[in-house]
N, C-alpha and C positions, 0 to 999 in steps of 0.2 A: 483206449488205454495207451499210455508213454509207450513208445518203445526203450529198450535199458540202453544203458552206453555198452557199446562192448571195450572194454577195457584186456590190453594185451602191456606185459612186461617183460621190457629189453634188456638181458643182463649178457655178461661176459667179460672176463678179464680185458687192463688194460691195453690197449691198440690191437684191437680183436678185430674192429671193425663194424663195432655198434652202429655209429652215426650216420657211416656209408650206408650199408642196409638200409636203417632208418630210413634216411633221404631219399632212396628208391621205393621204398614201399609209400612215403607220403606224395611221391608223382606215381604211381600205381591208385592211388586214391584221391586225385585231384577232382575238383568236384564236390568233395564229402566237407559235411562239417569235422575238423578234427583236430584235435588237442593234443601238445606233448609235455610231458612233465619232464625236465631236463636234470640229471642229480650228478654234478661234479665235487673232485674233493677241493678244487683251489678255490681261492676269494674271489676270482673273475671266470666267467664263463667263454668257453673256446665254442665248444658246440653249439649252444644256442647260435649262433650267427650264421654257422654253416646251413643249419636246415632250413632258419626262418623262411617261409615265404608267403606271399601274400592271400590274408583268408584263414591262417592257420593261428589257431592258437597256443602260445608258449607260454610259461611258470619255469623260471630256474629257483631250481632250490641246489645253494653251494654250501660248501666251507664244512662239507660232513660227508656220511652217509645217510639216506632215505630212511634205511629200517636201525639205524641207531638211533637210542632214547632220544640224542642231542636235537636231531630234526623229524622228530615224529608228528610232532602238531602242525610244523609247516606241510609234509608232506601231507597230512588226513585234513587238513585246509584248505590243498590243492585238489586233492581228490573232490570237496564237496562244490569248491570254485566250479569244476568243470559239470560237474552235473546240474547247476544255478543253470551252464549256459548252454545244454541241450545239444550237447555234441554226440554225433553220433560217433566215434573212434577216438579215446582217450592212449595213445601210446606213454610208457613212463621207461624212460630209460637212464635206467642206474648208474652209478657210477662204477668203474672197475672194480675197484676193491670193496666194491657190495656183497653180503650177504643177504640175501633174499629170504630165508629161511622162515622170518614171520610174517610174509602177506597175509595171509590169513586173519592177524590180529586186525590189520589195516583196514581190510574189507569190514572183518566186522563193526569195528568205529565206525565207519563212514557208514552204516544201516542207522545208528541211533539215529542220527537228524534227516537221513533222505531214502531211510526204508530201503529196498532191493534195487538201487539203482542201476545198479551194474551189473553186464555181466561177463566176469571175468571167464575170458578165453584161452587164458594160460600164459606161461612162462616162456620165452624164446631165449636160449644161450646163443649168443655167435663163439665160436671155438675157431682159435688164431692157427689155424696148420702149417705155420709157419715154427709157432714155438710153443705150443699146448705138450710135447709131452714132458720138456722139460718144466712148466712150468706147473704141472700137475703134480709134480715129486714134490717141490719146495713151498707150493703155495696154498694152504687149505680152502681159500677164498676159490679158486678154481674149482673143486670137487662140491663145494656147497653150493654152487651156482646150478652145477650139473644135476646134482641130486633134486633137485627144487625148479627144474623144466619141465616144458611138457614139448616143445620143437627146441633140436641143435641144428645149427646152420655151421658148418665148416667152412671158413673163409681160406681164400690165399688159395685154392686147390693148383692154381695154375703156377703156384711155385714150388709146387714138392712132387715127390715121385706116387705109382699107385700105389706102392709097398707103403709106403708111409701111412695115405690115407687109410690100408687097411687097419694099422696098426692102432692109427685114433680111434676111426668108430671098434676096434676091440676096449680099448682103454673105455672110452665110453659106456661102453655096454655092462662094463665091471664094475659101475657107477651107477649108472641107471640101464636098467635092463628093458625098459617100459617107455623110452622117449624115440620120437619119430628121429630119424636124420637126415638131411638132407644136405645137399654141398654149395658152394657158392664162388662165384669170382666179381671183384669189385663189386660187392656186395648185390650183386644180381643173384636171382633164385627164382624158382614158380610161386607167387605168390598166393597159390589157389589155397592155400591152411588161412585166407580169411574167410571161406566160405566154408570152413572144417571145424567139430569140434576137435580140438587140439587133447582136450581135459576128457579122454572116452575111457580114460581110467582111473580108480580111486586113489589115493593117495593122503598121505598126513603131508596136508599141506604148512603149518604151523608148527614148527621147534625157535626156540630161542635163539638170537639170530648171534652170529660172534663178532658183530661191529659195535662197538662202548667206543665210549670218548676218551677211554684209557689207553685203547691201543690204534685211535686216529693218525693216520700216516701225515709224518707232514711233510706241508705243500709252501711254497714258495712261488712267490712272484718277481722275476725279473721284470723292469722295467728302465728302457732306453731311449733316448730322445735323440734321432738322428740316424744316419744315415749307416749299413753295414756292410761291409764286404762278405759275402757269401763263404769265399775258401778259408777268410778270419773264425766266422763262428761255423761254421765245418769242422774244424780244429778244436776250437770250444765244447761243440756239443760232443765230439769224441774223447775231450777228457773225463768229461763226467758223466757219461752216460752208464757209466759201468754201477755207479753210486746210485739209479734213477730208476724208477717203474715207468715211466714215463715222461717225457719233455715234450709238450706243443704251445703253438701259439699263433702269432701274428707278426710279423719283422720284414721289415724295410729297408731292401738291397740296392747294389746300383743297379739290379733291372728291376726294380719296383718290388712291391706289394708280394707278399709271400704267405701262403699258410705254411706252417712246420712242423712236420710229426716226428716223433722219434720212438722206433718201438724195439727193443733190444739192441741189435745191429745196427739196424735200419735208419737213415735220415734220411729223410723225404721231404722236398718244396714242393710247393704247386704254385704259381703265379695265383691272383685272386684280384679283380678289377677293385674294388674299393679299400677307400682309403681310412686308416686307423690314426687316431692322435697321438700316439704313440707306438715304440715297439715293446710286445710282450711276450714273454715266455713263461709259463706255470709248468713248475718242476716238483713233481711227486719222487719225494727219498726213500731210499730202501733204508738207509742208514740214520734216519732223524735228525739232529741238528747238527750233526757229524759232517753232514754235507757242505753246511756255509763256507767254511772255510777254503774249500777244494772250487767253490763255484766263483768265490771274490779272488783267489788267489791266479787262478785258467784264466779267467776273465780279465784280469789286469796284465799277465804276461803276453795273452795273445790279442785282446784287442786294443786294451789299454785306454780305454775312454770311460768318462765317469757315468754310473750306472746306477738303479735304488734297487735293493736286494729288501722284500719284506712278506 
């Protein structure tokens, strides 16, 4: 008899630290056949490229969310893709402002054409301890994340106090009273919960999920041809980060090749040895298309070179 796919779902607010995680647990399982279903909301994909590596197989589904109507056929298309190719570990890792709320519906579609293929091992939140408790006030997509886990990973631990982290796993707990916790730094953790069932309690896994194509966040692509000065768009990404859930990409400084996150405060490079046709930045607005104006306007007083905004 087959063995089933064990399929795990990676959710957490924006720069939470999904990808990171991810990319340690897919060299914690090197060796294995294993699959990841990538779910971003801009028209180009950042993270696919970070994790790709050789052996592994990748699906980006962009320009939405997973468990919104808008890409539910791609996502239960992907699902059935992966079990065609006999993977043993299907990871699916959502976009931020995912709401997970209807897996359930998902699993059951993907039974009509390939029967009990799966077996889903639960939900993993990563939680930003850096800025989860502000962002659990204002953001409902955060508490439905949490609600609809079965393991929370608390990232960042190595940049807050113990006070703090008591006060998240409280916060937590006022959320979900039933989910494991565990803590993490640069998305390291024990990875021994693949060898655990995670789902050792009942739950209503299925409520209606609150992502529509009516209230789709939107997303923006910068793109730039040539060369950047680093402390130019430093400046850049501090005027309008304020407007932003999010800014990363790809850009091309005078010391080369850069990944770029931006997660509240925070702007962070990394050097990255290969080379992009382009520079890019995908920028998730808090503010809809209220943003354009403040991104063309920052952009022409501080770097002043011609750009495509789309």
């Amino acid at each position: 008899m087959k063995n089933k796919t064990k399929l795990y779902l990676l959710t957490g607010f924006l720069g939470a630290g999904k990808t990171t995680f991810l990319t340690n647990i897919l060299d914690d399982l090197s060796g294995n056949k294993v699959a990841v279903i990538m779910n971003e909301f801009g028209k180009i994909g950042i993270d696919g490229t970070i994790i790709q590596r050789e052996g592994m197989e990748l699906v980006e589904i962009n320009r939405g969310s997973i468990f919104c109507s808008c890409l539910q056929l791609s996502f239960i298309s992907a699902l059935i893709e992966m079990v065609d190719r006999n993977m043993e570990y299907v990871f699916v890792e959502s976009s931020g402002l995912a709401d997970p709320s209807n897996i359930g519906e998902f699993l059951e579609a993907v039974k009509v054409p390939k029967g009990d293929a799966y077996d889903y091992k639960g939900a993993i939140c990563i939680v930003d301890g850096t800025n989860f408790l502000e962002q659990v006030k204002d953001i409902e997509t955060v508490e439905r994340q949490l609600k609809f886990c079965h393991l929370v990973v608390i990232s960042k631990v190595d940049l807050i106090e113990e006070d703090r982290i008591r006060e998240i796993k409280e916060k937590i707990r006022d959320i979900n009273d039933k989910v494991h916790i565990v803590e993490s730094i640069d998305g390291k953790t024990d990875y021994n919960f693949l060898e655990k069932n995670l789902i050792d309690e009942e739950w209503d896994c299925t409520e209606q999920s609150t992502n529509t194509p009516e209230n789709k966040p939107k997303t923006l692509t910068l793109t730039y041809n040539g060369e950047l000065i680093k402390a130019k768009l430093t400046k850049f990404l501090d005027t309008i980060k304020k407007d932003s859930y999010r800014i990363k990409g790809f850009l091309k400084f005078e010391d080369g090749w850069n990944q770029v996150d931006v997660v509240g405060n925070i702007i962070d490079y990394k050097p990255i040895d290969n080379e992009k046709v382009n520079s890019e930045l995908v920028i998730i607005s808090k503010i809809g298309v209220q943003i354009i104006r403040p991104i063309f306007n920052a952009w022409e007083e501080i770097i002043g070179e011609e750009m495509k905004l789309r």
